[in-house]
C-alpha positions in Angstrom: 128.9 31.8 -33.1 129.5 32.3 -29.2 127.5 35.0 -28.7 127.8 38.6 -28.2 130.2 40.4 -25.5 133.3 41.3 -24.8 136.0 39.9 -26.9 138.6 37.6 -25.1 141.5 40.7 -24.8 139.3 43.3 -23.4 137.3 40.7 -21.0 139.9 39.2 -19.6 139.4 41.0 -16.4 136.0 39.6 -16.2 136.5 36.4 -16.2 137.5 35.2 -12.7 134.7 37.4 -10.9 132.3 36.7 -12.9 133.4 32.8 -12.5 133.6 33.1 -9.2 130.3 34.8 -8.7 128.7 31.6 -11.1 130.4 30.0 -8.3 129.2 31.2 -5.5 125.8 29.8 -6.5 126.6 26.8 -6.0 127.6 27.4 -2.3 124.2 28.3 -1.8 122.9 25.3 -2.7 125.1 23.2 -0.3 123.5 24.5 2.4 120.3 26.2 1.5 118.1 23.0 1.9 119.7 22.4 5.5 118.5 25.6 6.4 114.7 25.6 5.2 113.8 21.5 5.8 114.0 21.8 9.9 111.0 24.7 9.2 109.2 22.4 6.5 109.3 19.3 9.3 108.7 21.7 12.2 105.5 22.8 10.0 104.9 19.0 8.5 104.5 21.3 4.7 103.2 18.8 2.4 103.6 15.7 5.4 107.2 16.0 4.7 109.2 13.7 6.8 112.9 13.0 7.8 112.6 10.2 5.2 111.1 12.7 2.4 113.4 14.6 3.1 116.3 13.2 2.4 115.1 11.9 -0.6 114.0 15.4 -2.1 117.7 16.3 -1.0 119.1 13.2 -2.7 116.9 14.5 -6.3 118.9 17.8 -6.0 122.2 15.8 -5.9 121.2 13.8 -8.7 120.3 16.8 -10.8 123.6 18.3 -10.1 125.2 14.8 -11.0 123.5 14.5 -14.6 123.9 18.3 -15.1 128.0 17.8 -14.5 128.0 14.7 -17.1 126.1 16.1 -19.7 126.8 20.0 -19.8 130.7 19.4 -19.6 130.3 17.8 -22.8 127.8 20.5 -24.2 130.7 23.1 -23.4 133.4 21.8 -25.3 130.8 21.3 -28.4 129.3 24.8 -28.6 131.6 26.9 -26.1 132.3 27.8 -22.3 130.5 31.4 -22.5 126.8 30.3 -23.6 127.0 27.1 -21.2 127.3 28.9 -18.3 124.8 31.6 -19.1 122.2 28.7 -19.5 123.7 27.1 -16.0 123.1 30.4 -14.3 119.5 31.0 -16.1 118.3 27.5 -15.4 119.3 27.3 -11.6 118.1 30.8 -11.4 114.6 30.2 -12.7 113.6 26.6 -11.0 115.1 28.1 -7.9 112.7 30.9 -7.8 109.9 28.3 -8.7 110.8 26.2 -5.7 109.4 29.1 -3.4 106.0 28.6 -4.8 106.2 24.7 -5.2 102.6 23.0 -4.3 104.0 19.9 -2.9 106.9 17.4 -2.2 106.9 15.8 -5.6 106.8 19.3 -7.3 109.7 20.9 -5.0 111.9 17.8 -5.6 111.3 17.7 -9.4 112.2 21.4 -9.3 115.6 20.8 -7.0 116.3 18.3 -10.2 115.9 20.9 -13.0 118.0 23.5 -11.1 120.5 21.0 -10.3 121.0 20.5 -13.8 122.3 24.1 -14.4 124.4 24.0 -11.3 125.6 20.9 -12.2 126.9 22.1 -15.5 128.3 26.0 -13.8 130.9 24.5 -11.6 133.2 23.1 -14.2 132.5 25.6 -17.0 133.6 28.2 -14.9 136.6 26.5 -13.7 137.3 25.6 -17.5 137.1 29.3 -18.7 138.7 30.5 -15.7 141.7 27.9 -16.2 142.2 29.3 -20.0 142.1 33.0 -19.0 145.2 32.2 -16.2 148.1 34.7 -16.4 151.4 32.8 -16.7 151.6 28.4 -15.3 148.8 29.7 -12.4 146.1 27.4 -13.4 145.8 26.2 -10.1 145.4 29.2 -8.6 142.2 30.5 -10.5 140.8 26.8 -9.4 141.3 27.8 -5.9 140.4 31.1 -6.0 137.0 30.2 -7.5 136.0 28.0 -5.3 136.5 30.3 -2.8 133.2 31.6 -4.0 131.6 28.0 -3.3 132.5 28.8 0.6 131.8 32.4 0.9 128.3 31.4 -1.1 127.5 28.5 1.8 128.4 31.2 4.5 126.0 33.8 3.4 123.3 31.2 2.7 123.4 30.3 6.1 123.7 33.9 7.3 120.7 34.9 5.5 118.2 32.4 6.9 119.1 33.5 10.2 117.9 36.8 9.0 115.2 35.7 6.6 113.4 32.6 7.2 112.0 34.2 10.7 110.6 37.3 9.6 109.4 36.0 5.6 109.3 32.0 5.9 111.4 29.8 4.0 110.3 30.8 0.7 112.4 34.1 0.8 115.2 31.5 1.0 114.9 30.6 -2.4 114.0 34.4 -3.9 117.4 34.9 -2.6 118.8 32.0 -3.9 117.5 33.2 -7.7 117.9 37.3 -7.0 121.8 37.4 -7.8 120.7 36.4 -11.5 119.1 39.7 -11.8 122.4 41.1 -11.9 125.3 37.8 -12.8 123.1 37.3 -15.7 123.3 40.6 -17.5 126.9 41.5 -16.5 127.7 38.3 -18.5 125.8 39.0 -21.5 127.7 42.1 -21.7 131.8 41.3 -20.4 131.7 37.6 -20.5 134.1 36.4 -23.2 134.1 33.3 -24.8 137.3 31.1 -24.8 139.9 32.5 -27.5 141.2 28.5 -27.4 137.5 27.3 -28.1 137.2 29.9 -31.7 140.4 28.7 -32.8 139.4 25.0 -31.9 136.0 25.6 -33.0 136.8 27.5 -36.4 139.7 24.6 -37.0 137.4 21.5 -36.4 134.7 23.2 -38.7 136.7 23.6 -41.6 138.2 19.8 -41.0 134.7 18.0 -40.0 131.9 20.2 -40.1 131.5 20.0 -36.3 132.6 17.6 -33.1 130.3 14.9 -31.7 129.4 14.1 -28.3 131.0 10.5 -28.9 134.5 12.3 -30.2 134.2 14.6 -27.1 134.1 11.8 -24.4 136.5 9.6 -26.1 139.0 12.3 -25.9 139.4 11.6 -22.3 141.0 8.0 -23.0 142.9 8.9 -25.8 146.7 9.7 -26.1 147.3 7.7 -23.0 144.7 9.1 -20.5 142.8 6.5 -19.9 144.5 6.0 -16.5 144.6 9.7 -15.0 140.9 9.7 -16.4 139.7 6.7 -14.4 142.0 8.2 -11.6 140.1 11.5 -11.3 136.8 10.3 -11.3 138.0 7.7 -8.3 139.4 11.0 -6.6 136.6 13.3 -7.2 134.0 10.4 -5.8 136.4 10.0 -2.5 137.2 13.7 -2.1 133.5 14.2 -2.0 133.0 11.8 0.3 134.5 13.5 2.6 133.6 17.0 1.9 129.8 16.2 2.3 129.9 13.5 5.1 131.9 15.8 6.9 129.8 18.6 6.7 126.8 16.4 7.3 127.5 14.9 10.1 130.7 16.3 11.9 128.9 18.3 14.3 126.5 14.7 15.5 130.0 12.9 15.4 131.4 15.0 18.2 128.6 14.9 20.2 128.8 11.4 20.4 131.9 11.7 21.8 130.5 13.4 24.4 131.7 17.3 23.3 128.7 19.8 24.3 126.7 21.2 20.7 127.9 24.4 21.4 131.5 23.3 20.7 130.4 20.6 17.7 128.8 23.5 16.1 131.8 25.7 17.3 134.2 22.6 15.4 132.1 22.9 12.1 132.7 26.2 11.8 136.7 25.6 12.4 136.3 23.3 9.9 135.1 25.5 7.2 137.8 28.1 8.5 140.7 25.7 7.7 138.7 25.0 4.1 139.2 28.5 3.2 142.5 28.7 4.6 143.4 25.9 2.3 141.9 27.1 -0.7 144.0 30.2 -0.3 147.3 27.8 0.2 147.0 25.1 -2.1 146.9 26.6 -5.3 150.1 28.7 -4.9 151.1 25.4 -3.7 150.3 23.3 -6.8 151.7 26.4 -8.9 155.1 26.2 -7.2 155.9 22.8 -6.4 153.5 21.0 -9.1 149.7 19.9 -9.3 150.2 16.1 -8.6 152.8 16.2 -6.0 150.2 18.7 -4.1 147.3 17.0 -4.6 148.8 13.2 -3.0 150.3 15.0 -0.3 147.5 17.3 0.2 144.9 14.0 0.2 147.5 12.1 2.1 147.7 15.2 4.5 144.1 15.1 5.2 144.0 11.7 6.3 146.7 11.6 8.9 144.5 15.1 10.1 140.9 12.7 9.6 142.4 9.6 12.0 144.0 12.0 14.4 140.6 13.4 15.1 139.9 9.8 16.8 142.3 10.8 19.5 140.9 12.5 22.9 142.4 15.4 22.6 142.9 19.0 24.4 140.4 21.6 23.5 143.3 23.4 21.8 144.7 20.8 20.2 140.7 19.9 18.8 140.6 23.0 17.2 143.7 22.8 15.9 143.1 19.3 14.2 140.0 20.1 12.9 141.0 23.0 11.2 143.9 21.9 9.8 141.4 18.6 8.2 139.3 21.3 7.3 142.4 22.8 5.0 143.9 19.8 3.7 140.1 17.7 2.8 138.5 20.8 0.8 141.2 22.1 -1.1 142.2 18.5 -1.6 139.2 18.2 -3.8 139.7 21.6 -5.3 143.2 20.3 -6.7 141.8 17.4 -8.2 140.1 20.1 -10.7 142.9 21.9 -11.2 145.0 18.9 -12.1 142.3 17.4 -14.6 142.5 21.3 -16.0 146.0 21.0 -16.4 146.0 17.6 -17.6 143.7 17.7 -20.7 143.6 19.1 -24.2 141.7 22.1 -25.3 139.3 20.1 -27.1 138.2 17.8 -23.9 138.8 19.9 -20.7 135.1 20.8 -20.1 134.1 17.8 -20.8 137.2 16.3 -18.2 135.9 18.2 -15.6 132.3 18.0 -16.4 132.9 14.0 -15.9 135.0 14.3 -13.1 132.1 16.5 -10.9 129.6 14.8 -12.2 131.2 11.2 -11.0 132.6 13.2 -7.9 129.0 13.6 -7.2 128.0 10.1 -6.4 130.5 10.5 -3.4 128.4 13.6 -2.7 125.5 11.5 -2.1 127.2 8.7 -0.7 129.2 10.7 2.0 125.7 11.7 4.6 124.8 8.0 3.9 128.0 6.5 5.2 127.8 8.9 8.3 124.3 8.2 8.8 124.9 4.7 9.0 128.2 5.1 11.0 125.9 6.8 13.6 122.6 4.4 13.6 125.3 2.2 14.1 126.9 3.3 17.2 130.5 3.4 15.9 130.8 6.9 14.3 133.5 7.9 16.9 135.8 6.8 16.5 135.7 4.5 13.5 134.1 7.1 11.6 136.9 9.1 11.6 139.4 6.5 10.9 137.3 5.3 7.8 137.3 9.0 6.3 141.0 8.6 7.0 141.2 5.8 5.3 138.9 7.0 2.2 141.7 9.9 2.2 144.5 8.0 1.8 142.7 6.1 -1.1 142.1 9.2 -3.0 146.0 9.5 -2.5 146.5 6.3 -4.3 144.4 7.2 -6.6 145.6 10.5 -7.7 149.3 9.0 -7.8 148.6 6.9 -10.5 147.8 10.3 -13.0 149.9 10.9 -15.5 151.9 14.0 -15.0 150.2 16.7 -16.1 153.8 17.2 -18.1 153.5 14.0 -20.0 150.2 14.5 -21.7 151.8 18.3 -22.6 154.4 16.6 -24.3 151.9 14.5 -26.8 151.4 16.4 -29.9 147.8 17.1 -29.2 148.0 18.3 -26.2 151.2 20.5 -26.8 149.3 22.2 -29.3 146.1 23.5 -27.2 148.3 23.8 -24.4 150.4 26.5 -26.2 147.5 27.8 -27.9 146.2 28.5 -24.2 149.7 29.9 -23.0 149.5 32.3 -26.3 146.1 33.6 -25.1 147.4 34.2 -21.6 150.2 36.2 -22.4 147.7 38.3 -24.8 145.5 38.6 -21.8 147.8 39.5 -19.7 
């Protein structure tokens, strides 16, 4: 059973809002501890320091990490609409409770536990969203989705301007859980489950009784994936990289360089320009001309963007270079989910991208490190661009040794759920 709610026919529509919405939550987590931890240091709450900090920022990370490995394999076992309800539920609730935390160690064990659901929401929703597609547009529902993960950051950061000044940084985090109130019981109602996953599901219980976690995850090295599985893990980890080091630390980068913080601050915002710019780009891109073939040039794009930001340049031609790194290092990462979605079977494609995020995430962690120590070691500009450059052009590599999503369409497996999911998007359509 999958629940109750709107069948798959008449909830198509649904889907990619809701999706996105799910999303979107996850953008306010990128950015929601950077806007509460200068008041908590400014205040010394709980003798919080910059150290303490970044390890109850680390926890979160983590949480997301384990929630990403675990919950992808959940959704393949017991289906894509229940997961992501308990994603949304669990962030929602331990997100509320951070406002009323009593200390450190309780506010970081709480950023765990609602990492956990948000680790498990970003891939789900990409998963379901993938399998509703109209048509060969897989690529762009990815994109459009995580358009939400960028409109979700913005806001965030617009509503601690307004918040945290007049309520304290608590209301941060009422805000953060609030849009539950509503996600959760529009989902109940129009969510549908996967039509793929009942036939799957109703299939494997009349063979087996029932899949196992073990059968889920060795799906992903079967029927000659091993390679592209090993290959989007490396991708996801060196995409992330960049897309949290980046983000971290762009604005301290160019100040080093001797650009005013006005105009750093004024270059991270470019940079999240280009991102959605990108976003909005790349998956008609990937639709058109092929997921692989985008995503190399797309990661190899970034890179020549990354080392050119090394170069002195014009204010104009700053801007420009910045914002088209911005375009071609987010959505970068963004194809590398659509490609995994493209690439697997029915019965493993949650748990594909649950792996892929979840490993992706250990770049998300690494990526503040590498700039911090860039920085303490006086070299961030400009070898800090030309390393990010160089972790670009890696990912590249990486990516080009995938199988086509084509060939693992072609092996009997795979040509059966991928037709099965074809049939349901022309009945959704």
């Amino acid at each position: 059973m999958s629940g109750v709610g709107t069948t798959g026919r008449a909830g198509a529509g649904w889907v990619l809002p809701l999706c996105w919405a799910a999303v979107l939550l996850d953008g306010f987590d990128l950015v929601v501890l950077g806007t509460v931890l200068p008041v908590m240091l400014d205040n010394e709450l709980w003798g919080l320091d910059p150290a303490s900090a970044s390890v109850v920022s680390t926890v979160g990370l983590i949480g997301m990490m384990v929630g990403a490995l675990t919950i992808g394999v959940i959704t393949d076992l017991i289906g894509r609409r229940r997961v992501l309800l308990v994603a949304v539920t669990t962030f929602s609730v331990f997100t509320l409770l951070c406002a009323v935390a009593p200390s450190a160690f309780v506010f970081g064990l709480l950023r765990f536990l609602a990492g956990l659901g948000l680790g498990g929401c970003l891939p789900t929703a990409i998963t379901l969203s993938t399998e509703y597609a109209r048509g060969n547009r897989s690529g762009t529902a990815t994109t459009t989705i995580m358009t939400g993960y960028h409109v979700g950051a913005v806001l965030t950061a617009l509503l601690g301007i307004g918040l945290i000044p007049s309520f304290g940084w608590q209301a941060m985090f009422v805000a953060g859980a609030a849009p539950a109130l509503v996600l959760v019981p529009l989902m109940v109602r129009y969510l549908p489950e996967s039509e793929v996953f009942r036939r799957r599901e109703e299939r494997t219980r009349q063979q087996s009784g029932g899949a196992s976690v073990r059968e889920s995850i060795s799906l992903l090295f079967r029927n000659g994936m091993a390679v592209s599985t090993v290959a989007f893990w490396v991708a996801s980890f060196l995409g992330l990289i960049l897309v949290y080091g980046l983000n971290t630390w762009l604005p301290e980068i160019m100040r080093t360089a001797g650009y005013p913080l006005g105009e750093s601050l004024g270059l991270l915002l470019t940079l999240n320009a280009g991102a959605v710019a990108g976003l909005v780009v790349a998956g008609n891109v990937a639709d058109r001309a092929g997921v692989k073939g985008s995503t190399v040039s797309w990661f190899g794009a970034a890179a020549v963007m990354l080392a050119l930001l090394s170069v002195k340049l014009p204010a104009f031609g700053l801007y420009t270079a910045v914002f088209f790194a911005g375009f071609f290092v987010f959505s970068a990462q963004v194809l590398v989910y659509a490609f995994v979605g493209r690439s697997y079977p029915v019965d493993s494609r949650a748990t594909g991208l649950g792996w892929t995020t979840g490993v992706g995430r250990i770049g998300a962690i690494s990526g503040p490190l590498i700039g911090g120590a860039l920085l303490t070691a006086g070299i961030a500009y400009p070898w800090g661009f030309y390393v990010f450059g160089a972790i670009g052009a890696l990912a590249a590599l990486a990516v080009g040794t995938a199988a086509r999503p084509q060939d693992v369409e072609d092996s009997p497996e795979g040509a059966v759920s991928e037709r099965a999911g074809s049939d349901e998007s022309v009945a959704t359509g």
